[in-house]
C-alpha positions in Angstrom: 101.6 36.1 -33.6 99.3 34.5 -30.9 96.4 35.4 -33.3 98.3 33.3 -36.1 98.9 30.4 -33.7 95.2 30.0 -32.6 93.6 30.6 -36.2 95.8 27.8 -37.2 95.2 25.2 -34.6 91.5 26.5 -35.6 92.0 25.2 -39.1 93.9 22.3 -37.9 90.6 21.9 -35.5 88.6 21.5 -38.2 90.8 19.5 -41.1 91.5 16.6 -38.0 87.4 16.9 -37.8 87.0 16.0 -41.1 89.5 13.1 -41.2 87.8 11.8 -38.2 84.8 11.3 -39.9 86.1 10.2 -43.3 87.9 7.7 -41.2 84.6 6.2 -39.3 82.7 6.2 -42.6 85.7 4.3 -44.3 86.1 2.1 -41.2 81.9 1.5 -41.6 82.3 0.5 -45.3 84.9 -2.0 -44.5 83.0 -3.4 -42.4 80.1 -3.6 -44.5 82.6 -5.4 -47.3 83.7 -7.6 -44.8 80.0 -8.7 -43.9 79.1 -8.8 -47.6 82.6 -11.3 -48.5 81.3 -14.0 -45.8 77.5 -13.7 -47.5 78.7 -13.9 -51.1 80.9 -17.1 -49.8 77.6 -18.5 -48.4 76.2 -18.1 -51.3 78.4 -20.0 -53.3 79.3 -23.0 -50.2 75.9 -23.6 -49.4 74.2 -24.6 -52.8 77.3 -26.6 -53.4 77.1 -28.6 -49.7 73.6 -28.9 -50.7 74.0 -30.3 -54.5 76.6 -32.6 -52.7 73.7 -34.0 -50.0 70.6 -34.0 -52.1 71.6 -34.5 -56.1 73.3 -38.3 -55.9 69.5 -39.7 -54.8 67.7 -37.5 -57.3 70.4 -38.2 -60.3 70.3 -42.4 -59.1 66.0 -42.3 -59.8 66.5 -40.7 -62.8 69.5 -43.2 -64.2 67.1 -46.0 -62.7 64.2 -44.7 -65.4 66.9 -45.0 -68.2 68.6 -48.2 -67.5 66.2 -50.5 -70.0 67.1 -47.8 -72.5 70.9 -48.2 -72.2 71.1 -51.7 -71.3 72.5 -51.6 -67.7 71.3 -54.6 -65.8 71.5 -53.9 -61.9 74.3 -55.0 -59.4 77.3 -54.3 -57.7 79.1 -53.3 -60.8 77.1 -51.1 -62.1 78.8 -48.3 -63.8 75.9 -46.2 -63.0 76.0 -46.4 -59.7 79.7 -46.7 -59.5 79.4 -42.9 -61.0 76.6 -41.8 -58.3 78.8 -43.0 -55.7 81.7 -40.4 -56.6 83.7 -42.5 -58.8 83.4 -42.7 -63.0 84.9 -46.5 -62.4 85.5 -48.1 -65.9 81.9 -46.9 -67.8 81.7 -48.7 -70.6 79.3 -47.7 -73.2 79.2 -50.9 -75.8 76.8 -52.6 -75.0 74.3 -50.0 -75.8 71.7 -50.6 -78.4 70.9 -47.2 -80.3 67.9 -48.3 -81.8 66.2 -48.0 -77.9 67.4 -44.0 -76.9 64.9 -41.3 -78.2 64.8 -39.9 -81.7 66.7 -36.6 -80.9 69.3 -38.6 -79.0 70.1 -41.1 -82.1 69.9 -38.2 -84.3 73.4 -36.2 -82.4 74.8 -39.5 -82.5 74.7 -40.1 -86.3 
């Protein structure tokens, strides 16, 4: 009987072994996931914070290179800029003369 007792708590020895280490390589790949969650969010945040900070100036030079072609005259009220600012305000699109936008432009128009 003592023979049975100690070549189970052998076995048991060895089976709480093997958890153990199942249980650090599990606790190791959560922590990698957790590591890996805050760099994928990073990924996403930063470009977004950066598009937020750096696109308004380069979008306003290139609306300021189009503005003969649709017409806008600068100021205040300038739907254009009312849009770079954050806000689509009231754009109003009437006044402009297709005969002055680009070939491939007037042709998805028509």
């Amino acid at each position: 009987m003592d023979e049975e007792i100690k070549k189970l708590l052998e076995q048991n020895l060895e089976l709480t072994k093997e958890v153990y280490a199942m249980t650090k390589k599990i606790k190791n790949y959560i922590t990698f996931q957790k590591v890996m969650s805050v760099f994928y969010i990073l990924i996403i945040v930063v470009p977004v914070i950066l598009s937020i900070i750096y696109l308004p100036p380069l979008l306003k030079n290139v609306f300021d290179q189009y503005k003969d072609l649709l017409g806008v005259q600068s100021g205040a009220g300038n739907p254009l800029e009312n849009l770079l600012k954050g806000g689509a305000g009231n754009l109003n699109l009437d006044n402009v003369d297709i005969n002055k936008l680009p070939a491939n432009i007037r042709a998805l128009i028509k």
